[in-house]
N, C-alpha and C positions, 0 to 999 in steps of 0.2 A: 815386558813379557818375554818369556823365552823362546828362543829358536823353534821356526815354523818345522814341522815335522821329527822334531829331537825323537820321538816314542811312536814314529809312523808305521816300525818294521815290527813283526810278533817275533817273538811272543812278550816282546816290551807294550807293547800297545796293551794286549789284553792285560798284561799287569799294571799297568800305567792305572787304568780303569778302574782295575777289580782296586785298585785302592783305594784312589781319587774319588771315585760315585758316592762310596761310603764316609771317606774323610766330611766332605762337602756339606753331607745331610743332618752325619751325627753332629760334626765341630763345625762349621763354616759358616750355615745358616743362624744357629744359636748365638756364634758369637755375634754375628751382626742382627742378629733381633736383640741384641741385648745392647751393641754399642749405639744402635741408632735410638733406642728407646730416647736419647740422650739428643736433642736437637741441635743442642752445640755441637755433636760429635759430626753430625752427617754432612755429606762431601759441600751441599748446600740448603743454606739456611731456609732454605722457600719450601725443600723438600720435603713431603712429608715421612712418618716410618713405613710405611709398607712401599715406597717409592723407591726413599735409599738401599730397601733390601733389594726390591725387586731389579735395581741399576747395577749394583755388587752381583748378584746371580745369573746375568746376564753378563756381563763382563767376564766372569769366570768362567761362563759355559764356552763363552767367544775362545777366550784362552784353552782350555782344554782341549777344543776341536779342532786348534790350529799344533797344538802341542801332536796329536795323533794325524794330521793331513786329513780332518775328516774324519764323523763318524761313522760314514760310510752308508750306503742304502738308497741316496736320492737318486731320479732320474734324472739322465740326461739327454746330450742330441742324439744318442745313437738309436733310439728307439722309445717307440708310442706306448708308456705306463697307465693302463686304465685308469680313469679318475673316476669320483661320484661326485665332484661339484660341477663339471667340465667334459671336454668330447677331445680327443687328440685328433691332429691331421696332419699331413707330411703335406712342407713346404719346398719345393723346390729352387736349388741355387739359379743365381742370374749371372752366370758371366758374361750376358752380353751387355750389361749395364754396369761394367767396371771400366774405368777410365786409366788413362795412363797412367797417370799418379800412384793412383788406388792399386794397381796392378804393380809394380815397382817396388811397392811397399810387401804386397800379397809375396811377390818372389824371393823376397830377401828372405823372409817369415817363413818361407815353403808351404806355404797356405792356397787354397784354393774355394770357390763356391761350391756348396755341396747340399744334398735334401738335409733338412730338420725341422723337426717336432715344433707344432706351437700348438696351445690348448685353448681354446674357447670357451670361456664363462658366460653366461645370459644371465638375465635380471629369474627371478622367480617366477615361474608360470607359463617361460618361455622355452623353446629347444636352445641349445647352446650354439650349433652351429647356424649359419644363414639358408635354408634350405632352398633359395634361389637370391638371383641378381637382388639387393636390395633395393630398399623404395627410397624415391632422392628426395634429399634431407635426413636420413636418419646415419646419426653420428656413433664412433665404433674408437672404444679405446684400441690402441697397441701398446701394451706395457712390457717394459725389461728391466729385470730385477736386479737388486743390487746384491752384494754378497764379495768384490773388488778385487770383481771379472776371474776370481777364485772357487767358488763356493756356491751353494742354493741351485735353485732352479726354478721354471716356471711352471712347474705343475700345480692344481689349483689345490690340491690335499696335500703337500709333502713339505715341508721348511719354516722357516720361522717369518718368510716373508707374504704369506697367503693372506693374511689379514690386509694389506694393501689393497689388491684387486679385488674381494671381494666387497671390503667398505667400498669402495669405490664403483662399482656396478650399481649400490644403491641409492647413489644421492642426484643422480639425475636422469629425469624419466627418459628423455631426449636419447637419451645414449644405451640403448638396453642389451650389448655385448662386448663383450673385451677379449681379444687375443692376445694372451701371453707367448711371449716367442722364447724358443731353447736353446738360444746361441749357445756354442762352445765354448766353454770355461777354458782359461789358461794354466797352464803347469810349470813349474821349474822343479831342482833338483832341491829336495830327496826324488821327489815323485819325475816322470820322466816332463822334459821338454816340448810342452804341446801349446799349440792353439795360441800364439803373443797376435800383438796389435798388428793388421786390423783384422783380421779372423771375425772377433765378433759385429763389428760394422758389414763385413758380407753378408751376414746372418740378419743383422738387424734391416740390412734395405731389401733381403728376399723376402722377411717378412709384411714388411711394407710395399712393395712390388705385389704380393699376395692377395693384399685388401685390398688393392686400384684395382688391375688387370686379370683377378682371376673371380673375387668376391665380386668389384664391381661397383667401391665405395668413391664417392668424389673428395678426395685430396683434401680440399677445405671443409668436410666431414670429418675428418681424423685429428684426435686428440693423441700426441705422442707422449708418454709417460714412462718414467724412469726416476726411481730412489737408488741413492749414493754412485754406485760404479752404473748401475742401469740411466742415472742421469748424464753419465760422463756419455753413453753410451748413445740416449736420446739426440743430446747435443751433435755428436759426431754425426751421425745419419741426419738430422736439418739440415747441416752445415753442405751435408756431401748434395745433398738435392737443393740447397737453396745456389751454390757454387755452382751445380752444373745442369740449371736449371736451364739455360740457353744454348749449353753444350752441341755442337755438331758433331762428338765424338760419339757420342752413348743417347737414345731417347729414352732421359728419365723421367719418372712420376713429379706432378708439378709440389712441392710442398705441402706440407699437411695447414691443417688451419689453426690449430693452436699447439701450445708445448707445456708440459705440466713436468717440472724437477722439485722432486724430492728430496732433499737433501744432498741434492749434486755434488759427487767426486769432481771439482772441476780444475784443480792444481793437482797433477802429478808430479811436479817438478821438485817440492818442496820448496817455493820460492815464500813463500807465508810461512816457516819456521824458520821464524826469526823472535829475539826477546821481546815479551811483551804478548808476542799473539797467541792467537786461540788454542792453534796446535801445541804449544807448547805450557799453557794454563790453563785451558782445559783437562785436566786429565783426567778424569775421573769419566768421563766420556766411554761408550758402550766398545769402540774403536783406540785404538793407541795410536804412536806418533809414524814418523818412518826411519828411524834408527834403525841401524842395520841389526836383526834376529826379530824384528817381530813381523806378527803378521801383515798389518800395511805392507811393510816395507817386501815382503815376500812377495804379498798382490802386485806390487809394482815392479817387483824381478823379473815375475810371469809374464806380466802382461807388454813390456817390453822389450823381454828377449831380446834378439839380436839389436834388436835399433839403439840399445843401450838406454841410461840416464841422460844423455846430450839430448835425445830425440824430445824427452819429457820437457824439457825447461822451454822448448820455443815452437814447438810445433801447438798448432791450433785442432787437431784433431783430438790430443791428448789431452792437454792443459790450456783450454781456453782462458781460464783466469789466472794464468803465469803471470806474474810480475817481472819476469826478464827481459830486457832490454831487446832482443829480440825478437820477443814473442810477437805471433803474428795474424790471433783470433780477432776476426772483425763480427759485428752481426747484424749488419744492411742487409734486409729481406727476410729477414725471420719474422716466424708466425706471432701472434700474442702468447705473452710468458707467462706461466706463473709458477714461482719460487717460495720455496719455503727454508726455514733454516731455525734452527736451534740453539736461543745462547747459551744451553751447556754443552752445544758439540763442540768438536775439536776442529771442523771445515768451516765455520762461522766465518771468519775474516776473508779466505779464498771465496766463499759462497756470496758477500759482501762485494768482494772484487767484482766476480760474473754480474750482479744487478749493477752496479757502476758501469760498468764496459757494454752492458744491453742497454741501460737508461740512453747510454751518451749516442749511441750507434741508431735504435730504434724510437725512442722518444718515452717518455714518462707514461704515456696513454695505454703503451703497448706491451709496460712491462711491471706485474703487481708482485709484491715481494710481501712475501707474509713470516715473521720472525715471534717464533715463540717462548717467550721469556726463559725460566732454566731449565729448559728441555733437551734432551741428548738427541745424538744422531737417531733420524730414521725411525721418529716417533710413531709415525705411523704404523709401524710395524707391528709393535706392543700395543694388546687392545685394555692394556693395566693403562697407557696414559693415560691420566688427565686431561692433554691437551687436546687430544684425539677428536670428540667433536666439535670442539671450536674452530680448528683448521678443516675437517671437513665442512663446517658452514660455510666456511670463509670460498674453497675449493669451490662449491657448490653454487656459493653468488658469485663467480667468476665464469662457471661455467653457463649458469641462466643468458 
């Protein structure tokens, strides 16, 4: 793919578009209705034709929007955008639940806790928000979205990711609301230098701090959910409460009760591209590799900022499933897992890694990994998958 933001500044953007939109629809789509008619021709043989167009049109859309920096319009932290599926509410920062560590890292970053947006989705029939202390046992998604820690947002109408949480509200009675949280997206150059690691883990344990201490949810009531960069994200916030869960520095919320990854970002190091693996035979994947001008490799410019690529290969907040010598992710005390992963994505063998390194650390009991045949990243997302209700069944006997 080409360079993230090449046609970000107008009036190249708008002519980028006024081209592109139309190339796309009149030539782009035809020709691959007409090469996949051909089952030999499509990227894989399982796929059907309305599959391989729909994986080609998506991959393109991906690329276009990273060619412009976005095509501009979603909401983010800075402010509450009315929903109709959902309720907005202002989350309030916690620096008093930041640790030395976490702080160190916060200052290198110039990063700080801050209020932000999360939205609240209910099941049907119900209000969105909890209009008092909830009733004990009743369990409450936090989900954070993938988009890699560049892109999307958690609003319950706006992005390509809304189909997640909202399937996901309906497959188990037990659980009848879900807050999506709006942590702050990272930036690099063209666009200015905002928001790298861990920006969005302050964000993500305000929101979690939220549901104990202000809702009023018990800890082992809470399902943490996170597709692609939102799983890397989930990941990071267990780790940070299961680590300093005994703390005398900070009184943090005790761990949640289970952890639900989507498609986990869980190597940002690139230590899995290497010949042979996924990242690198996979292509045809909704996502590309992390060569330097595309977009991954921009996500992981962003969202590393000053701590550089060194920080990526061995730190455990970032790349829990690093394969470097190093690396230093454990995960003694984590809640029950469950993983999903796709054998046409491109994070398959890194995603492979994380349930080895959970199996060996938590035990086989505690950790279900569900892989779905030639399925691309972040299936979920696309309510065209096929795969789509089988993984939610599967979701759903895990969560009974």
């Amino acid at each position: 793919m080409a360079d993230h933001g090449k046609y970000s500044r107008q009036p190249w953007k708008a002519i980028y578009l006024a081209y592109e939109i139309p190339i796309t629809f009149l030539v782009r789509l035809p020709v691959w209705a007409v090469t996949y008619a051909f089952p030999s021709a499509r990227p894989r043989q399982t796929w059907s034709w309305r599959y391989a167009i729909s994986v080609a049109y998506t991959r393109h859309s991906i690329t276009t929007s990273a060619l412009v920096d976005g095509l501009g319009g979603l909401p983010d932290h800075r402010a509450i955008t009315p929903a109709k599926n959902g309720e907005g509410i202002w989350i309030d920062g916690v620096p008093h639940l930041i640790t030395a560590e976490l702080k160190a890292w916060s200052t290198l970053s110039n990063v700080e806790p801050i209020r932000i947006p999360g939205y609240w989705l209910g099941k049907k029939g119900i209000s969105h928000v909890p209009n008092s202390f909830v009733q004990p046992g009743e369990k409450v998604f936090i989900y954070f979205h993938g988009g890699g820690y560049t892109v999307e947002c958690a609003h319950p109408d706006t992005g390509i990711l809304t189909n997640i949480p909202r399937t996901l509200m309906e497959i188990d009675p037990s659980t009848p609301r879900l807050l999506a949280v709006e942590y702050r997206l990272s930036s690099a150059h063209p666009s200015p230098d905002r928001h790298p690691f861990p920006t969005a883990l302050l964000d993500a344990l305000a929101g979690y701090n939220y549901l104990v201490n202000v809702v009023g949810y018990s800890p082992l009531d809470i399902i943490v959910v996170g597709d692609s960069a939102g799983g890397n994200l989930a990941l990071a916030l267990v780790r940070y409460l299961v680590e300093n869960s005994s703390s005398t520095e900070v009184s943090l919320p005790r761990p949640p009760g289970s952890l639900l990854l989507l498609s986990p970002w869980a190597d940002l190091s690139g230590s899995h591209d290497i010949a042979g693996s996924s990242s690198l035979t996979n292509t045809m994947d909704v996502i590309d590799d992390l060569v330097e001008g595309t977009f991954a490799s921009y996500c992981r410019r962003a969202f590393l900022g000053p701590h550089g690529p060194e920080m990526a290969s061995c730190n455990r907040y970032i790349s829990p499933a690093s394969l470097h010598p190093s690396a230093q992710a454990r995960f003694n005390g984590f809640p029950r897992t469950f993983i999903t992963a796709g054998g046409a994505e491109r994070l398959l063998d890194q995603i492979r890694t994380l349930r080895n390194k959970m199996v060996a650390d938590m035990g086989a009991d505690n950790v279900t990994y569900y892989e779905a045949g030639d399925v691309i990243h972040d299936w979920l997302a696309f309510p065209w998958d096929p795969a789509c209700p089988a993984t939610l069944r599967a979701i759903q006997q895990w969560l009974a």
